[in-house]
N, C-alpha and C positions, 0 to 999 in steps of 0.2 A: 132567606138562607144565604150563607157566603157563598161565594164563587173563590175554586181553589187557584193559584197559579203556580205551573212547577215546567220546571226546565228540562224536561230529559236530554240524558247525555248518556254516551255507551252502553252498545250492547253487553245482559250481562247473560242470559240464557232464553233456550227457545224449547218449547214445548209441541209436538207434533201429536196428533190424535188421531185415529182415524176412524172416518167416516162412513157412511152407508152412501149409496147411490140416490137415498132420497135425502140425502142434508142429514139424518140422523147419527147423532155419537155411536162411537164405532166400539171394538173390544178395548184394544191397547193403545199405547201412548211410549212414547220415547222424550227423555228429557236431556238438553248436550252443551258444551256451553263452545262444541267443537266447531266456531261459525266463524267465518269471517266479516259478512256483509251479508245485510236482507236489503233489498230494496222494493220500494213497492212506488208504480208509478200508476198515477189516475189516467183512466180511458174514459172520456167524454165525447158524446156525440153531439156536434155543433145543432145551434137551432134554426130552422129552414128560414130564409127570408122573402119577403111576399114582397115585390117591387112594382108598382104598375104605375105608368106615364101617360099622361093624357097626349092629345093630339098636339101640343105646343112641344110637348117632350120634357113638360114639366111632372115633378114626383106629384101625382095623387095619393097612392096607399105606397107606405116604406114601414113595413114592419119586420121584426124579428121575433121568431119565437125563442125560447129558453132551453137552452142547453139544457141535456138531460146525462148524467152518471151512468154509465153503463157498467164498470169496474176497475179493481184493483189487480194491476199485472205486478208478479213477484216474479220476482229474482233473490236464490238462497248460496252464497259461495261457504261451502264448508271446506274447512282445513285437513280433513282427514277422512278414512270411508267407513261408515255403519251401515253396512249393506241393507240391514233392516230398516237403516233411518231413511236411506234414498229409496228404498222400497216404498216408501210411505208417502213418498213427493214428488218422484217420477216412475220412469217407464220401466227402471229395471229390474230383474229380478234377481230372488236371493238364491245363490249358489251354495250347496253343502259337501263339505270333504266327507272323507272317511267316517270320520265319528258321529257324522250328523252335525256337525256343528256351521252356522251360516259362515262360510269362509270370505264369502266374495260376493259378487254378481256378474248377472252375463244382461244385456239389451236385446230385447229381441223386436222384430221388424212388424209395425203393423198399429193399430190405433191405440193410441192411449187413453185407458179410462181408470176411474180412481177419485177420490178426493179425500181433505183432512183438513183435523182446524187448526189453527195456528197461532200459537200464543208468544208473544218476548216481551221479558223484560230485560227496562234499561236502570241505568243508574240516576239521580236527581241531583243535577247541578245544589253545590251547597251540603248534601249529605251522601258524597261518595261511601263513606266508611261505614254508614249504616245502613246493616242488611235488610230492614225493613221499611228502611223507605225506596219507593220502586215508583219507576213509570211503567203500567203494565198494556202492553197491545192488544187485540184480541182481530183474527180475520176466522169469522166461525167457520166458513165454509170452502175451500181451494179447491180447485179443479187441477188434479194432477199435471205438473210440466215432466220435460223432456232433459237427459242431462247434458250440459253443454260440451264447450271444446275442452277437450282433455290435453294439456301440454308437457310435453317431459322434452326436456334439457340438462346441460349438463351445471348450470347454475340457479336454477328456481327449485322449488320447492312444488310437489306437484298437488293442483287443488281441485276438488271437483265441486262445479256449478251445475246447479238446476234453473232452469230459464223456460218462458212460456206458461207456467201458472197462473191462473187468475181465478180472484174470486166469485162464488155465485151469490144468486141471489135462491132465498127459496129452503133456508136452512130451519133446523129445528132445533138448533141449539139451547134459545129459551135463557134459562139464568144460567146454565152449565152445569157440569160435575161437580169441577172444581171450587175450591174457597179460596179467593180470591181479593176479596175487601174484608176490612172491620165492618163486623154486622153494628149498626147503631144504638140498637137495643142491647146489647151485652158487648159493653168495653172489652176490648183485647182479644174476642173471639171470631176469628175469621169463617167467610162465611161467604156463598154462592152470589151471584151479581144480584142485586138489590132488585131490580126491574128486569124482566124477561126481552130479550132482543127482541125487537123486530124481526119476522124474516127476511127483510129486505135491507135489515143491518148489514153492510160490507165491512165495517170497522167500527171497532172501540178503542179507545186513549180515553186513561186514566190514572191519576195518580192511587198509591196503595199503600198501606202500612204494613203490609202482612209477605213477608219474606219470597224470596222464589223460590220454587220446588228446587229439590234438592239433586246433581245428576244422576241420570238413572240411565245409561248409554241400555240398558237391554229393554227389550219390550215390556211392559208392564202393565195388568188390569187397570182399567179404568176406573178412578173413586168414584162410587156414586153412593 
């Protein structure tokens, strides 16, 4: 079978979902393209080394064991505030006016629990202009972050970051809700991940023919 190769370049949207406290899909989902930057850096725990020197103080046993993956630390800077969407990814909560409407949020002090999954796509070097060609990410399970520094000045523009996320391991995401690829068996019909994740999946990269959801900044049921 071929092996694909594709370029991603710019973010073009992110989809947020949330989750149950055991890895399972959650109710709703938020879709935004209000982002600046995700960054996602690998946590690896080094492999122990076993050194021992005979009586000369020559190396007898010099081994290394193998690095083992622990996970994926995110970092999300958005351009603007969906109090529901940082609802979903960090610690704060959503604040309602008068009419009931989520106006804001307030932080409040104490342990953060939470998590959600986390899907972007990007653009593909070569086919910026077509909406259905996509690099698409998948991190099924996050462990709620905390929101960063918030800066006001008299010349920036003010952005707020979420930092301290990372992924778990131990989800049940499976093939997902969502449709995602061309199902192979019927041309042009998108369709759920081909192969069910691992639960100890932390990440998927893929290229995709099948367009990004469409913004949807308010909460919204989840397709199943």
């Amino acid at each position: 079978m071929p092996t694909h190769k594709f370029a991603p370049l710019l973010g073009k949207r992110i989809r947020v979902t949330q989750m149950t406290e055991a890895g399972a899909i959650g109710i709703n989902n938020i879709v935004t393209d209000g982002f600046i930057t995700a960054t996602l850096s690998a946590e690896v725990e080094d492999g122990s080394e076993i050194v021992v020197r005979n009586a000369f103080g020559q190396l007898c046993i010099n081994e290394r064991m193998n690095p083992s993956f622990k996970r994926l630390n995110v970092e999300i800077e958005f351009c603007g505030v969906n109090p529901s969407l940082l609802a979903y990814v960090s610690n704060v909560i959503e604040y309602e006016d008068y009419a009931g409407d989520i106006a804001g949020f307030t932080i409040p002090e104490g342990e953060i629990s939470g998590s959600f999954g986390f899907e972007l796509w990007t653009g593909l070097s070569g086919s910026l202009n077509d909406s259905n060609a996509n690099g698409y990410m998948l991190l099924p399970w996050v462990g709620k972050g905390n929101l960063g520094d918030i800066t006001v000045d008299g010349e920036n523009a003010v952005t707020f970051s979420v930092t301290g996320a990372a992924t778990r391991g131990g989800h049940a995401w499976g093939q997902g809700p969502y449709d995602v690829l061309i199902n192979g068996d019927s041309p042009g019909v998108a369709d759920v991940l081909p192969t069910a994740l691992d639960p100890y999946d932390h990440f998927l990269l893929v290229d995709t023919a099948v367009a990004a959801p469409a913004v949807d900044e308010q909460p919204a049921i989840v397709n199943t």
